[in-house]
N, C-alpha and C positions, 0 to 999 in steps of 0.2 A: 160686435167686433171692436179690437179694440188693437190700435193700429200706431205705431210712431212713423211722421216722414218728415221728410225735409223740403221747407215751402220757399219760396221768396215770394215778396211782395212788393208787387208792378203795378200800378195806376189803379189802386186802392181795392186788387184784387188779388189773396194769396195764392199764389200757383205754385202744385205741386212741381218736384224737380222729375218725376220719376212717376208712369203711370201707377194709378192707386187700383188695382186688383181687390172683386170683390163689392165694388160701389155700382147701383144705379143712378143713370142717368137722371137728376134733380135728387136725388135722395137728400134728404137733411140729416146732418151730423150735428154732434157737440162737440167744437174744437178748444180745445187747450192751449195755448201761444206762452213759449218760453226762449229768449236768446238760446240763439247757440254758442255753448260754451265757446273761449277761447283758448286753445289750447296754447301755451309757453312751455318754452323749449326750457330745459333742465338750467340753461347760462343762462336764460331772465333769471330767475328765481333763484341762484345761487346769492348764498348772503343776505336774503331779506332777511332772515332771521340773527334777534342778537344772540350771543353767546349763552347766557342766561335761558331764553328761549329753547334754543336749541335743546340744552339739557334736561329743561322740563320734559319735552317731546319724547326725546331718548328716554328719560323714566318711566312715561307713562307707553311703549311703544314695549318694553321690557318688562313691566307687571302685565300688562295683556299677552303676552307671549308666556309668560311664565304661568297666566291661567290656563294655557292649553297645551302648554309643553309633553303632558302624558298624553295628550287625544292624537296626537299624532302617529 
């Protein structure tokens, strides 16, 4: 099985948010541990990019579109 959830970690013990369906009682897993993303809102991130930047983006954003412009 091979499962994603959302843990927090309380007195050096990951606890799930949300019962885990599917697990016995001591069962041993192998867990994976990665931040959870944080999401920004569209107004953080306005402007981090230079102008320069930006247009790089826009070309390569417009040659990938243009390779599947007929698959559509």
């Amino acid at each position: 099985m091979t499962k994603t959830i959302e843990v927090v970690y309380e007195d050096n013990v990951l606890k799930p948010l949300e019962p885990i369906e599917g697990l016995k009682e001591h069962e041993r897993m192998v867990a994976i541990l990665s931040r959870r993303p944080i999401k920004k809102g569209l107004r953080e991130i306005a402007g981090t990019l230079s102008h320069d930047e930006a247009e790089a983006m826009q070309r390569l954003i417009d040659e990938e579109f243009e390779k599947i412009e007929g698959e559509w």
